[in-house]
DRENLUM-578864 format. One record per residue: residue number from 0; residue in one letter; x, y, z of N, C-alpha, C in turn. Coordinates in steps of 0.02 Angstrom, whole numbers, plus 50000, padded with zeros to 5 digits. Example, Ala and Ser with C-alpha at 12.3 -4.5 7.8 and 13.67 -1.06 7.14 Angstrom:
DRENLUM-578864
{node 0 A {50660 49716 50390} {50615 49775 50390} {50660 49835 50390}}
{node 1 S {50642 49888 50354} {50684 49947 50357} {50645 50002 50394}}
***
This chain:
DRENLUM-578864
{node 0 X {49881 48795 50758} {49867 48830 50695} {49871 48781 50636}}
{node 1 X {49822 48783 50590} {49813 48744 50532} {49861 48776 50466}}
{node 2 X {49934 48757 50481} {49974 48763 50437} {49970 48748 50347}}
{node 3 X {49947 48694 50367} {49914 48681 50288} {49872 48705 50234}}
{node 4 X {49825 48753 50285} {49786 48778 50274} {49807 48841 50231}}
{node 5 X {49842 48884 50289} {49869 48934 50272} {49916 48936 50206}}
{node 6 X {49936 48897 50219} {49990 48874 50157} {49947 48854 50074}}
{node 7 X {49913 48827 50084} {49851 48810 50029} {49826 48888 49999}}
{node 8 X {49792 48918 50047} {49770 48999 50014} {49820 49038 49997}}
{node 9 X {49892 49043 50036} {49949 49082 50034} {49963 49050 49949}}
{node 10 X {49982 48992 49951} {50022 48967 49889} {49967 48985 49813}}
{node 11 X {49911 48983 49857} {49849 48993 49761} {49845 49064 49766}}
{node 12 X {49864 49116 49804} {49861 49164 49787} {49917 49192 49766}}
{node 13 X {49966 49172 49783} {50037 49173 49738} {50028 49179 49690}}
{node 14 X {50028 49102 49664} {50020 49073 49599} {49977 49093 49536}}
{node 15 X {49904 49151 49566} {49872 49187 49533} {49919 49251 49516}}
{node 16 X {49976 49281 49544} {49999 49341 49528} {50041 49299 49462}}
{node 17 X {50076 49241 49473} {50102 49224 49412} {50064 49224 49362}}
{node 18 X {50011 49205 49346} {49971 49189 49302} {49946 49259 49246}}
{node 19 X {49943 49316 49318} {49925 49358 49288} {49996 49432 49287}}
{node 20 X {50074 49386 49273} {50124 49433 49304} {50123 49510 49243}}
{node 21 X {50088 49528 49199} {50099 49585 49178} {50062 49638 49206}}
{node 22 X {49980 49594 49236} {49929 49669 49262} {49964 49682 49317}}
{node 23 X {49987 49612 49358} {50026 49646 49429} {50084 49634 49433}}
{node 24 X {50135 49643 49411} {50206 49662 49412} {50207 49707 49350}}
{node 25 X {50200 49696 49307} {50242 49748 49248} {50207 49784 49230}}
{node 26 X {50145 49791 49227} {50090 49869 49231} {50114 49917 49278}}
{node 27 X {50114 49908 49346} {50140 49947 49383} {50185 49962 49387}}
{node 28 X {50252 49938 49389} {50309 49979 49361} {50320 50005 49304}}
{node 29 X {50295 49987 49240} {50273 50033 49198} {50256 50105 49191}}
{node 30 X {50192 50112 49249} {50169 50172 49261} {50221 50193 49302}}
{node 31 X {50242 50166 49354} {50297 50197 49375} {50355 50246 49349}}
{node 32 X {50373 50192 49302} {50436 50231 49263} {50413 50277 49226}}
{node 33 X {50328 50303 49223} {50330 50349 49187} {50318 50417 49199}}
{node 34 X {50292 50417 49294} {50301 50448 49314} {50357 50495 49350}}
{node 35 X {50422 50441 49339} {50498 50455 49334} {50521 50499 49279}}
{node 36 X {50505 50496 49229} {50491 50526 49167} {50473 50603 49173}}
{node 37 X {50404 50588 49162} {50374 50650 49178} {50401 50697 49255}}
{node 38 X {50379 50665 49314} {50396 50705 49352} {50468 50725 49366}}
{node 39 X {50523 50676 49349} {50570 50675 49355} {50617 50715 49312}}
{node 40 X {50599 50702 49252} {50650 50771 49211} {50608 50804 49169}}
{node 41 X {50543 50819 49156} {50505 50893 49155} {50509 50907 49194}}
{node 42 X {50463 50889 49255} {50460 50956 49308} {50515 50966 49332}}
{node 43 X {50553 50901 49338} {50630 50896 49395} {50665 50956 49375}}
{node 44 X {50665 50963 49279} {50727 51012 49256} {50691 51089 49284}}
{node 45 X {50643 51086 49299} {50617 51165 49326} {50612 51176 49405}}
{node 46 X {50637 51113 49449} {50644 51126 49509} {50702 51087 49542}}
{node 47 X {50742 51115 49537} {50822 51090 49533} {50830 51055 49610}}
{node 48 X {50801 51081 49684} {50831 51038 49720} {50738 51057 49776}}
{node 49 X {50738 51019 49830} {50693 51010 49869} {50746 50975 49948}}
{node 50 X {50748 51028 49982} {50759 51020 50067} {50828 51008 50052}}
{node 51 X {50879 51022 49991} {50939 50988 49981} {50944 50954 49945}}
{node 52 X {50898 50906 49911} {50888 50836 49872} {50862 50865 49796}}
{node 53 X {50898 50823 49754} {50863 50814 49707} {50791 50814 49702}}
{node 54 X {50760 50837 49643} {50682 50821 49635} {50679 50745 49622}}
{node 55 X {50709 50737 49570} {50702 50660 49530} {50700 50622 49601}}
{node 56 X {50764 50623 49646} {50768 50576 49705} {50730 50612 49750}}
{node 57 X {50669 50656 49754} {50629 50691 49827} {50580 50651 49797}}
{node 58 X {50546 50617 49745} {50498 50606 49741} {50466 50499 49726}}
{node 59 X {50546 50492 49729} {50538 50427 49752} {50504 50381 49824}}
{node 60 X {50505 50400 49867} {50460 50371 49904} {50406 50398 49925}}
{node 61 X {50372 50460 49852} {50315 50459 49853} {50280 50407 49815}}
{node 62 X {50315 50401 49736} {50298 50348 49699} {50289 50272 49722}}
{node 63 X {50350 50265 49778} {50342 50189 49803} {50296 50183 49844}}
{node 64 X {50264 50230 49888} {50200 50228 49930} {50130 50220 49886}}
{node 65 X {50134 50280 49833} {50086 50260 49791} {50076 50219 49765}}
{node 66 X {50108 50156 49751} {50084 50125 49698} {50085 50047 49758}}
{node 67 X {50136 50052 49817} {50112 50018 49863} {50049 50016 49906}}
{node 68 X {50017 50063 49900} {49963 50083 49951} {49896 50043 49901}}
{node 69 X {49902 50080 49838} {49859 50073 49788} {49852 49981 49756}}
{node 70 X {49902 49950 49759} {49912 49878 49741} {49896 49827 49796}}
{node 71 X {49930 49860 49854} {49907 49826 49930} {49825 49820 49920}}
{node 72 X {49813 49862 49915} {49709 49868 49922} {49695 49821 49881}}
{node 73 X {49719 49844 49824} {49669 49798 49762} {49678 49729 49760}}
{node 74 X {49739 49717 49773} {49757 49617 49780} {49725 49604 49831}}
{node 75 X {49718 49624 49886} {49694 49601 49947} {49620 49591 49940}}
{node 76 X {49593 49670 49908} {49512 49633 49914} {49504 49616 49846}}
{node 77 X {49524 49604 49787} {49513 49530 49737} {49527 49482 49766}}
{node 78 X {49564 49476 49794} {49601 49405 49850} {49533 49368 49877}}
{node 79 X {49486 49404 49925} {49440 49384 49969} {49358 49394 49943}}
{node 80 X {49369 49450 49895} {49307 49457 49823} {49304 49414 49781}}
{node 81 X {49339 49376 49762} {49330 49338 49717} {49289 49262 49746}}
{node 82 X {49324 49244 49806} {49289 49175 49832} {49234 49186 49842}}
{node 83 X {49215 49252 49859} {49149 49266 49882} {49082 49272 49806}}
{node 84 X {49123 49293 49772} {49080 49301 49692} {49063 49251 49682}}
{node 85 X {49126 49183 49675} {49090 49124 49657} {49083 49079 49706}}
{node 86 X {49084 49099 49753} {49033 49033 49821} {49082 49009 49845}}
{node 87 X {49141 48997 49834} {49174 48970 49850} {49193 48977 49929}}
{node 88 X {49182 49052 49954} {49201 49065 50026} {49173 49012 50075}}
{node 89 X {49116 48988 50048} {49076 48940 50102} {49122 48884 50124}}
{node 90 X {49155 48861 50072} {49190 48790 50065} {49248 48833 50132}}
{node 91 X {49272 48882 50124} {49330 48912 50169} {49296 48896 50251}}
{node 92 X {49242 48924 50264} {49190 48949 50313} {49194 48879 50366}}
{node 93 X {49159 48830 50299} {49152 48751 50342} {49210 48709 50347}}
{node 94 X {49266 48729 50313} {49334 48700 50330} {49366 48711 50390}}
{node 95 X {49371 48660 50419} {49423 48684 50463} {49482 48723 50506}}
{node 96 X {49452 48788 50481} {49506 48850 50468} {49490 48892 50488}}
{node 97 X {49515 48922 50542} {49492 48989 50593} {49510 49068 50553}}
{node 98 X {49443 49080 50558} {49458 49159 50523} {49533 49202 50527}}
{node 99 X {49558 49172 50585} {49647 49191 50599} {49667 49183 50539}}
{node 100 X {49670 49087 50517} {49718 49081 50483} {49683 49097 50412}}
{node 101 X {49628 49103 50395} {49604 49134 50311} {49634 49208 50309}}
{node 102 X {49633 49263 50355} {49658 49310 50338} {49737 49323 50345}}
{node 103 X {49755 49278 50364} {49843 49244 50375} {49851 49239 50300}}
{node 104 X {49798 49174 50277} {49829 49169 50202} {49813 49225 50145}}
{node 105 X {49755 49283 50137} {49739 49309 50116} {49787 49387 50108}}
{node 106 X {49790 49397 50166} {49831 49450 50179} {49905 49443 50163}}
{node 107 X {49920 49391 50197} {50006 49368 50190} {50036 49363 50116}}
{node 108 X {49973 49350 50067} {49984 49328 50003} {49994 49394 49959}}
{node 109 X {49953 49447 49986} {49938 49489 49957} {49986 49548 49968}}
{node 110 X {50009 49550 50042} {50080 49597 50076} {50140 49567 50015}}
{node 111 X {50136 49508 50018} {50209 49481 49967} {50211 49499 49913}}
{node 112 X {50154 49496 49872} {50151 49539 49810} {50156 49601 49804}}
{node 113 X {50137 49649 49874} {50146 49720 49854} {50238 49729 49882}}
{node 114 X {50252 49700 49911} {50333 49697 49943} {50387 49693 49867}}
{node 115 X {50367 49643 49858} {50390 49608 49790} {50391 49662 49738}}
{node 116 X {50320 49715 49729} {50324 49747 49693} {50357 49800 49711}}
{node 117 X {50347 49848 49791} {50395 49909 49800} {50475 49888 49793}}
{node 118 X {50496 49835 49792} {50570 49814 49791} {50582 49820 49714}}
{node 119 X {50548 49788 49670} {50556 49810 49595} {50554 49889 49608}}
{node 120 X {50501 49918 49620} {50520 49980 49600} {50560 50043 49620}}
{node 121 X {50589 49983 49689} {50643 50037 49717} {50716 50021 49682}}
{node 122 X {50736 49967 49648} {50776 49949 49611} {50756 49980 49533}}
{node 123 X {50709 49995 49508} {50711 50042 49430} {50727 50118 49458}}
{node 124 X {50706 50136 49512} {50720 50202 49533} {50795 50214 49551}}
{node 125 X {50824 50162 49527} {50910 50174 49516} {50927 50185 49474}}
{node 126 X {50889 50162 49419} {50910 50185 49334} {50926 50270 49320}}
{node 127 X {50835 50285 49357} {50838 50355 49326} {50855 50405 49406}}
{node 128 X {50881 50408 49457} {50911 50430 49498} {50957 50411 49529}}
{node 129 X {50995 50451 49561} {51051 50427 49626} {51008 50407 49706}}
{node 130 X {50968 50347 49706} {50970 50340 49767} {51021 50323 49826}}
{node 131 X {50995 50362 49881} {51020 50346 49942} {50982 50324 49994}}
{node 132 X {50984 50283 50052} {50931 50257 50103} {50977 50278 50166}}
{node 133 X {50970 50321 50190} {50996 50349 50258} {50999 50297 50330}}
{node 134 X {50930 50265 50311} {50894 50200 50369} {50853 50159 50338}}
{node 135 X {50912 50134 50306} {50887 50030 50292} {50855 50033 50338}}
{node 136 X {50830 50003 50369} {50780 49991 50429} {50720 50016 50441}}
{node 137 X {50723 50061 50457} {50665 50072 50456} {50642 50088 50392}}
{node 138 X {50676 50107 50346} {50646 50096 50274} {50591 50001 50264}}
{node 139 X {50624 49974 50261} {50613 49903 50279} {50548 49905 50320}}
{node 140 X {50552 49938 50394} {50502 49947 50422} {50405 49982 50393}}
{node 141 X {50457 50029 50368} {50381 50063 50342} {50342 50047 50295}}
{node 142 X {50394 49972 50248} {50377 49953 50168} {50330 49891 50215}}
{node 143 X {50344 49864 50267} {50303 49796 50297} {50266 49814 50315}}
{node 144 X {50253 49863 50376} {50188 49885 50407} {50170 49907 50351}}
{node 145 X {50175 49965 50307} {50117 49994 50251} {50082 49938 50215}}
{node 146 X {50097 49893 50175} {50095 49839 50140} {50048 49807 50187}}
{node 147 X {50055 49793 50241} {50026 49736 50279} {49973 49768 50300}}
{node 148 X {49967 49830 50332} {49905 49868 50342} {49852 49885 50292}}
{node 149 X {49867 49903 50234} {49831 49929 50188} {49812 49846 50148}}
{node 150 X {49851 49794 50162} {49829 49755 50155} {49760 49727 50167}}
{node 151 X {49760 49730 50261} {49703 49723 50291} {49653 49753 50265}}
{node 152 X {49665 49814 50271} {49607 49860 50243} {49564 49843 50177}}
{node 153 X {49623 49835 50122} {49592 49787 50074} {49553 49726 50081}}
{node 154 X {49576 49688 50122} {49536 49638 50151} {49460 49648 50153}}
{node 155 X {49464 49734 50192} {49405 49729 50226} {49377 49769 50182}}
{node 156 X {49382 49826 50114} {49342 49809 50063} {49296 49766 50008}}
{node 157 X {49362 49709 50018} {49345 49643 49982} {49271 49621 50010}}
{node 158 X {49270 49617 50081} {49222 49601 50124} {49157 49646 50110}}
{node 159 X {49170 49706 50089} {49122 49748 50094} {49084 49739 50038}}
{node 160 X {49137 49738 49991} {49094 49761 49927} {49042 49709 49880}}
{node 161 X {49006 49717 49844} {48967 49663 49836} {48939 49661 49738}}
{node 162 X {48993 49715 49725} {49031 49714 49630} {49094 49731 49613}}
{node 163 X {49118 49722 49562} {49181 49721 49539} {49192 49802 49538}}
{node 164 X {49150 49843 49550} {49167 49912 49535} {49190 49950 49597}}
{node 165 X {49147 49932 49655} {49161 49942 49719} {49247 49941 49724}}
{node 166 X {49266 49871 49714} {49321 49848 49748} {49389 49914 49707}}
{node 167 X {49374 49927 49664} {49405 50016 49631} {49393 50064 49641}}
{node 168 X {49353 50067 49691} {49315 50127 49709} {49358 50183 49780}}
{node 169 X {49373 50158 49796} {49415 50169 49865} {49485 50183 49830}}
{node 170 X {49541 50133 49789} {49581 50166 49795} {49611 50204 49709}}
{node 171 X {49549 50213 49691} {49543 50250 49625} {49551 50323 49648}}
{node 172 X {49480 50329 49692} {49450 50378 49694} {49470 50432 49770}}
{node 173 X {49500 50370 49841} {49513 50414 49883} {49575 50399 49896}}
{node 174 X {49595 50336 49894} {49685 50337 49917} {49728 50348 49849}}
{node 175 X {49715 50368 49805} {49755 50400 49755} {49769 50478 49754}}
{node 176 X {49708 50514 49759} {49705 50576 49760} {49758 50592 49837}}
{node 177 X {49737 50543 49888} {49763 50564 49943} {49843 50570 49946}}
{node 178 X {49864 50531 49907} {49932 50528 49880} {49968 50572 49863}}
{node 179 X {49930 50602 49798} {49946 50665 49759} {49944 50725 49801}}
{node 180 X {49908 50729 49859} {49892 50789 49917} {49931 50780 49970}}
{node 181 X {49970 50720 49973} {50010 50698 50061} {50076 50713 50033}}
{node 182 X {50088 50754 50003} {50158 50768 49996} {50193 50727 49958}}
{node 183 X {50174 50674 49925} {50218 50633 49886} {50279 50686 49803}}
{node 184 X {50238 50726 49796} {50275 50764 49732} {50312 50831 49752}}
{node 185 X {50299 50861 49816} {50320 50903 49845} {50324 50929 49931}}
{node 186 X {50349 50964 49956} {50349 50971 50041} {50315 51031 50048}}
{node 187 X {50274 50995 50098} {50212 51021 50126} {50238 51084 50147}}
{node 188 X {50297 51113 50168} {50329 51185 50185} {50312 51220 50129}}
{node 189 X {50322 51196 50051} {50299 51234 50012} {50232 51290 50008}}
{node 190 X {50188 51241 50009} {50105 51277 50021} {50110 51334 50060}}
{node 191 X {50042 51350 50065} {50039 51415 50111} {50007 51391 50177}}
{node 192 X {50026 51439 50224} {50000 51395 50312} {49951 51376 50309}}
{node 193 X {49888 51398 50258} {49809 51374 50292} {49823 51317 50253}}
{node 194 X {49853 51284 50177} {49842 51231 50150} {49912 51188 50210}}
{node 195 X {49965 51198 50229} {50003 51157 50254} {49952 51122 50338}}
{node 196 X {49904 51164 50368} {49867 51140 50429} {49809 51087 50400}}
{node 197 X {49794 51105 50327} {49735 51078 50297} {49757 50987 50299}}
{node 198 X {49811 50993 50237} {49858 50933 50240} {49890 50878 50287}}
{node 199 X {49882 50902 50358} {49904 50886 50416} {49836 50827 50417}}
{node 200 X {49794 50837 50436} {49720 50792 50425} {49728 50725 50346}}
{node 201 X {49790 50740 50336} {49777 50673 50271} {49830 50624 50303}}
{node 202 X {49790 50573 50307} {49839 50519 50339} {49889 50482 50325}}
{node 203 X {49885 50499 50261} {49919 50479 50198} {50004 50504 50177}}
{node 204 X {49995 50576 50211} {50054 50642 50220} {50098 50583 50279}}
{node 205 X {50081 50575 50338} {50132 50535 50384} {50147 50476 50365}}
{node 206 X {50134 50428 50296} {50153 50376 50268} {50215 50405 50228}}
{node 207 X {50188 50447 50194} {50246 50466 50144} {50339 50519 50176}}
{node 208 X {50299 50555 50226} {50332 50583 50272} {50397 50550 50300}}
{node 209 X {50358 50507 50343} {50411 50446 50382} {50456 50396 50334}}
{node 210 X {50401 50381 50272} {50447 50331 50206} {50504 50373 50198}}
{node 211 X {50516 50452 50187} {50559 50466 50157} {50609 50483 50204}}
{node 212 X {50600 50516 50265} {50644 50508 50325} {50696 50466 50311}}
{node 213 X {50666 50390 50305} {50730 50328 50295} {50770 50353 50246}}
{node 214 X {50767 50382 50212} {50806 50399 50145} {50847 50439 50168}}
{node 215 X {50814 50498 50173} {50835 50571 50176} {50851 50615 50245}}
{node 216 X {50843 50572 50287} {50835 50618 50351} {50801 50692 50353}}
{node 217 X {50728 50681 50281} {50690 50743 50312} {50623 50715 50290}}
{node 218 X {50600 50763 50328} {50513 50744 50321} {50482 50823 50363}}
{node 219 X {50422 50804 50319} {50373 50847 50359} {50343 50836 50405}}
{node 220 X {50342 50802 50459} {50320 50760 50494} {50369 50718 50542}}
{node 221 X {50354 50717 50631} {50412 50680 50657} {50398 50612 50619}}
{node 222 X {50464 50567 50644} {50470 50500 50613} {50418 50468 50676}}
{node 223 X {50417 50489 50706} {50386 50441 50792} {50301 50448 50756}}
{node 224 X {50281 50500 50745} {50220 50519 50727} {50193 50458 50673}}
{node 225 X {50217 50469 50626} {50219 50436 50559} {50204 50362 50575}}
{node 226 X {50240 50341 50614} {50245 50260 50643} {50180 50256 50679}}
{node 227 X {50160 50292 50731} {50099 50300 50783} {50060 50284 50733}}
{node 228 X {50042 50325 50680} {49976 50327 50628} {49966 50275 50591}}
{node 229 X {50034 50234 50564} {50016 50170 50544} {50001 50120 50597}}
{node 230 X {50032 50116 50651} {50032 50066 50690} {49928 50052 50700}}
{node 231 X {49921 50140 50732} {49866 50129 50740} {49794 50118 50691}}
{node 232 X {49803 50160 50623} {49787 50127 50598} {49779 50031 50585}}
{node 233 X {49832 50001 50569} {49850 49912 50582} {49806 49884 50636}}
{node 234 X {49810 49932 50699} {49764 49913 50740} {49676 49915 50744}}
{node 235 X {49672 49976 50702} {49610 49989 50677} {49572 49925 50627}}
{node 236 X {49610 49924 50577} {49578 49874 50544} {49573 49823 50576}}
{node 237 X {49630 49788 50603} {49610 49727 50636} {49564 49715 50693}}
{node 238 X {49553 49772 50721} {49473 49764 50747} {49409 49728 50694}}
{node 239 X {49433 49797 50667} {49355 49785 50619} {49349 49709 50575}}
{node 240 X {49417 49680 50572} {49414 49624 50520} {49390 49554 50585}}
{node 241 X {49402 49572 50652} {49375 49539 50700} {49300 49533 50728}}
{node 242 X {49294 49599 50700} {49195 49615 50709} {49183 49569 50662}}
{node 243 X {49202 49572 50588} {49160 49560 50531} {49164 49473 50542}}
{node 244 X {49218 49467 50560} {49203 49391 50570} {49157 49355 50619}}
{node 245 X {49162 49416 50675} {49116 49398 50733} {49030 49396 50734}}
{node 246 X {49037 49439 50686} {48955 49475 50670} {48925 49422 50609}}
{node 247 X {48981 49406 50550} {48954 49377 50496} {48942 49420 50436}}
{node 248 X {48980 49513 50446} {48957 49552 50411} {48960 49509 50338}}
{node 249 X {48946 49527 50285} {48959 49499 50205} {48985 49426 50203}}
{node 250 X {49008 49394 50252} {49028 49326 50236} {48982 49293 50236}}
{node 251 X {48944 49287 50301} {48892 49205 50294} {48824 49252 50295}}
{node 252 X {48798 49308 50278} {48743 49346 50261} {48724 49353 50170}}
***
């Protein structure tokens, strides 16, 4: 493996989150804390507890999924959109460097930044609640696979898209909403049976589900389940990021 390599894309894509540390570190916790705010003591003071728990603390590892799911995408495919805008991917292509290790550095760069960021914002979510983590661990667990998967996936927008509008298009428009619908602000027991079977179909519900398990020891959703859907998902993309290299989809076309 071309260590150097990896290390070269890993380290300039770093070094771009410094450059630009307010759109991606302190914008997003920003919005964060203000959805702590709002959801947390308006609505919180009108819904005093959820499965036992606090509101303020039931709705924290919806916020940390959201804004992990949503940041994972977008760094990842600016990450691999951008070389491609200005030509630069070619220079990647004829280098010495096996599509392994470009999405090694692309992805790897881009998981660290969204890690980096759910850890900030699981540390401000101490200010304005009493957290508790039931299972370090698999908490830990679900922040790496999510990050790293939705990573890929970003990847493979980056790949897809072929304007700056595209690459917002996906998690503006469908993994945000999906957020707001997977149970992140409330438990899916709430709804009524035809909307709780409806909800079952969002894939998004067993991310947030299983995240909060670690916390809380509850979820709507087994914890085994939750894991299956990312795993396989992770596996999903990395097919497809193996076609696209194989085929040439958007890279050398």
């Amino acid at each position: 493996m071309n260590l150097t390599a990896v290390k070269a894309i890993y380290t300039f894509e770093m070094a771009r989150m410094w450059r630009t540390l307010f759109q991606s570190i302190v914008s997003p916790v920003l919005s964060t804390s203000l959805y702590f705010i709002v959801f947390g003591s308006a609505i919180g003071s009108r819904i005093p507890e959820i499965d036992g728990i606090s509101y303020g603390a039931f709705i924290v590892p919806g916020l940390v999924m959201l804004t992990l799911l949503t940041q994972s995408i977008s760094n990842a495919a600016f990450g691999i959109y951008f070389p491609k805008f200005t030509g630069t991917i070619y220079e990647l292509l004829s280098a010495p460097i096996s599509s392994f290790e470009i999405v090694l550095g692309y992805v790897g760069a881009a998981a660290t930044k969204s890690l980096i960021l759910g850890t900030i914002i699981l540390i401000t979510a101490n200010f304005f609640v009493d957290l508790q983590i039931a299972h370090p661990f698999v908490m830990v667990l679900f922040l790496v696979l999510t990050a790293l998967t939705f990573c890929l996936f970003g990847f493979i927008i980056g790949i897809w898209a072929d304007n700056f509008e595209k690459l917002q298009l996906v998690p503006l428009l469908i993994i945000t909403p999906l957020v707001f619908l997977g149970g992140s602000f409330y438990s899916i027991s709430m709804l009524p049976p035809f909307w709780q079977k409806v909800t079952l179909f969002n894939p998004v519900l067993y991310l947030v589900s299983g995240f909060r398990w670690a916390f809380y020891e509850v979820s709507d959703v087994n914890v085994v389940v939750s894991l299956s859907v990312v795993a396989l998902f992770l596996v999903t993309c990395l097919g497809i990021i193996w076609w696209i290299f194989k085929t040439g989809y958007h890279v050398k076309q």
